[in-house]
C-alpha positions in Angstrom: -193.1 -123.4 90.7 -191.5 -120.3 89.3 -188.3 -121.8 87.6 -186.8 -120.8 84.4 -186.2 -122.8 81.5 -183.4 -122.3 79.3 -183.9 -123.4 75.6 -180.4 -124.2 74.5 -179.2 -123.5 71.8 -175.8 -125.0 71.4 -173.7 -126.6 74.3 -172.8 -125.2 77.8 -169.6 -124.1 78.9 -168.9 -124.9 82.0 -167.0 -122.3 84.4 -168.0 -119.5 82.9 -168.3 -118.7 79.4 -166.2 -115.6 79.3 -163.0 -117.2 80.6 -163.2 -118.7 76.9 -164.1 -115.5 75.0 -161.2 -113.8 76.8 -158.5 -117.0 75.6 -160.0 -116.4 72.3 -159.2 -112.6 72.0 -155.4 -113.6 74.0 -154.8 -116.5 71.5 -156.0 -113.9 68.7 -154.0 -111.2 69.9 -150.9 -113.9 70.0 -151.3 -114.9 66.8 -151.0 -111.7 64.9 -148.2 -110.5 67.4 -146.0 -113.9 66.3 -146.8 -113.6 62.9 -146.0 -110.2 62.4 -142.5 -110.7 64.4 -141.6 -113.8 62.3 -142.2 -112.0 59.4 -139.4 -109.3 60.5 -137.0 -111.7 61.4 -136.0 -114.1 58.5 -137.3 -112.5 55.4 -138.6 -110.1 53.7 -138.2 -108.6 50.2 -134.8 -109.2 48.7 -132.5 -106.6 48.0 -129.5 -108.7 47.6 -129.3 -112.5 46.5 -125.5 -114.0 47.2 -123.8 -110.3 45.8 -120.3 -110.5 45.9 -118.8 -109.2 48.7 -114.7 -109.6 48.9 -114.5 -113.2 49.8 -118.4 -113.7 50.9 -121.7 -113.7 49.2 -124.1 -111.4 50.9 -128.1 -111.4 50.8 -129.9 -109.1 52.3 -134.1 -108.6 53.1 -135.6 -105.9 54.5 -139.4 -105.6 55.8 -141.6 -103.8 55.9 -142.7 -103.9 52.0 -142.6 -101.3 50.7 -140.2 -99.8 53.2 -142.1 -96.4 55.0 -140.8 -94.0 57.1 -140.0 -95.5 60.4 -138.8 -98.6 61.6 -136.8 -101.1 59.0 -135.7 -104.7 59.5 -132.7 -106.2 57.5 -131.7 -109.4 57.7 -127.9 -110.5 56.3 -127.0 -114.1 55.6 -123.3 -114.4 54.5 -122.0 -117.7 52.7 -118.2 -118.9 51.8 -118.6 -118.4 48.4 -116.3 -122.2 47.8 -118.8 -124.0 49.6 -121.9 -122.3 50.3 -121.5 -122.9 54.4 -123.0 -120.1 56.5 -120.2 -117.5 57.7 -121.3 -116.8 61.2 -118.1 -115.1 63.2 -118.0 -112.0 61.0 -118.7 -108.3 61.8 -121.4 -106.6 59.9 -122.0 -103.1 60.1 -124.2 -101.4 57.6 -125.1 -97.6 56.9 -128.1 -95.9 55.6 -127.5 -92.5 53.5 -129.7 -89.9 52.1 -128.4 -86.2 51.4 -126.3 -85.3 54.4 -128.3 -87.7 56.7 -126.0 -91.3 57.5 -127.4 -94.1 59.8 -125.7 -96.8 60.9 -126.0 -100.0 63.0 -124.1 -103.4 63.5 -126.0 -106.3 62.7 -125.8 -109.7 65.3 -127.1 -112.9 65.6 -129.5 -111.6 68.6 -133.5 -112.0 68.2 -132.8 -113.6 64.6 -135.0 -116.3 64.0 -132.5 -118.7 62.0 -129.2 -118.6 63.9 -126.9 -117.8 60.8 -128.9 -114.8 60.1 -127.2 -111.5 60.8 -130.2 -109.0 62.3 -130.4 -105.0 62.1 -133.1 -102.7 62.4 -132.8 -98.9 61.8 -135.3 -96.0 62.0 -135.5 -94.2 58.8 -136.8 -90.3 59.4 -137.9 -89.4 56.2 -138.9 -90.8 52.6 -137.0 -91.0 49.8 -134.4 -92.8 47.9 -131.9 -94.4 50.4 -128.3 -95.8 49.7 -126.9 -98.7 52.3 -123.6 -100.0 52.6 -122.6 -103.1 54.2 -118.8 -103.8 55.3 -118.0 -107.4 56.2 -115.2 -108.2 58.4 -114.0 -111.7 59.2 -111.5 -114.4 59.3 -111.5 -114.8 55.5 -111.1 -111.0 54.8 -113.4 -107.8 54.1 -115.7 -107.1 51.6 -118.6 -104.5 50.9 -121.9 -104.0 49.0 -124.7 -101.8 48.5 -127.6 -101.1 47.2 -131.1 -98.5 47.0 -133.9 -98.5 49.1 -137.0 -96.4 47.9 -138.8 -95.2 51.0 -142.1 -93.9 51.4 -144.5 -92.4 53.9 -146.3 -94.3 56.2 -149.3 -96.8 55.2 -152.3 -98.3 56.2 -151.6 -101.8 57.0 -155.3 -103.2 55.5 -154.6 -106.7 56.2 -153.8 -106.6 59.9 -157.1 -104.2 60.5 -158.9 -106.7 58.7 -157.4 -109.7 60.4 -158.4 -107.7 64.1 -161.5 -107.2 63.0 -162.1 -110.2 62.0 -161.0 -111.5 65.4 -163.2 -109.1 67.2 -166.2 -110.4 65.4 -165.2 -114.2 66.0 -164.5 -113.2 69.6 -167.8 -111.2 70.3 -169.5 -114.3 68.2 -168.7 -116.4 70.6 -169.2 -114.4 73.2 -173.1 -114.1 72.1 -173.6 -118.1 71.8 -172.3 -118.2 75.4 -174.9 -115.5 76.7 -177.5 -117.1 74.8 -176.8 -120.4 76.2 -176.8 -119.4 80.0 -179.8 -117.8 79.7 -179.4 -114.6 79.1 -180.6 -114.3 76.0 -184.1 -115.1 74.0 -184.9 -118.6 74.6 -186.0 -117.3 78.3 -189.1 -119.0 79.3 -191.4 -118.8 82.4 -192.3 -122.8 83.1 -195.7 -123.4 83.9 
């Protein structure tokens, strides 16, 4: 009789064990891709907190924190200043300055996580202190407001190599317990 016994050490997975450490490492890989996009659409660090702007009040966040060289989300809410509603059918344009260099983009509704959120990204060539501009159009009227941005070089995001890496060990973790328990690790043994 020349079977093998398999001393198991946890339970078995049936139809194949790897289909589940591969869902693992897509649910992972999910995860950090929806958190890091809700984070850039719907917050951020303020730069502006209802700032008079003609007749609106303007907030503005931008992400990432602090902002580096490279890509930057802002995201615009506008209220009626009377009655705090959202002001969603205006035109908002914004500009980015530093020395002779200007940027601009329009900010929309598109991609923005809460629907009365006015989105904009930009991509911001160098470090340094930055001055935006914002000009409102809408029913109601026009209005303006700024403000600085300090910019710096690029970082090291720590907490998202961390959070991969931990996910890479959970993932190969599992991956181990599932080879163990089909046999094909110690806990082999010839039966008698």
């Amino acid at each position: 009789m020349d079977e093998w016994r398999v001393a198991s050490r946890g339970p078995r997975v049936a139809g194949g064990g790897w289909r589940v450490v591969w869902a693992a490492g897509v649910v992972l890989f999910a995860f950090l891709l929806a958190t890091s996009w809700a984070r850039a659409h719907g917050g951020g660090t303020p730069q502006l907190a209802n700032e008079p702007a003609g007749p609106y009040l303007l907030s503005v966040w931008s992400e990432p924190n602090p902002a580096v060289v490279g890509k930057l989300h802002l995201t615009l809410a506008l209220a009626d200043p009377e009655s705090g509603a959202p002001v969603t059918e205006a035109n908002v344009t914004l500009a980015a300055r530093q020395g002779e260099t200007t940027l601009t983009a329009a900010a929309s509704h598109e991609g923005a996580l809460v629907p009365e959120f006015y989105e904009a990204d930009l991509a911001l060539p160098r470090e340094g202190e930055w001055q935006f501009q914002i000009d409102i159009s809408g029913d109601a009227g026009s209005g303006q407001a700024g403000f600085a941005l300090a910019v710096v070089a690029g970082t090291t995001n720590w907490l998202l190599i961390a959070l991969v890496g931990v996910g890479v060990a959970v993932v190969g973790w599992v991956g181990v317990l599932l080879w163990r328990g089909r046999g094909g690790g110690r806990g082999r043994k010839k039966a008698l």
